[in-house]
C-alpha positions, 0 to 999 in steps of 0.5 A, a space after each residue: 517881034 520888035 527889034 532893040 538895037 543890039 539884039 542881032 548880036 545878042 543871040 551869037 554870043 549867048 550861043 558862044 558864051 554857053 559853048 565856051 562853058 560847056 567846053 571848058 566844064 568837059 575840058 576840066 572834068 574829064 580831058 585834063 584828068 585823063 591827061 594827067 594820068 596818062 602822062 602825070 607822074 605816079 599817083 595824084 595821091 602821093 603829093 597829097 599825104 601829110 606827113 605823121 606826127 610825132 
């Protein structure tokens, strides 16, 4: 296998790009969530009601 200059340092960040996506999509889709309703306020629904026409 030929070695390119900056192949050495490809491989570490690909693995620390892909690491930092996956840790950030488990932060958005379930940590942040279950913190919100944990310490939130009342019902995420309540601020999302528009009000009636008249």
């Amino acid at each position: 296998m030929a070695m390119v200059t900056g192949d050495e340092i490809q491989a570490p960040m690909s693995i620390v790009i892909i690491g930092g996506v996956i840790t950030a999509t488990i932060l958005n889709m379930v940590v942040i969530p279950v913190l919100f309703h944990h310490y939130g306020k009342g019902d995420t629904r309540e601020c999302c009601e528009l009000p009636e026409m008249e």
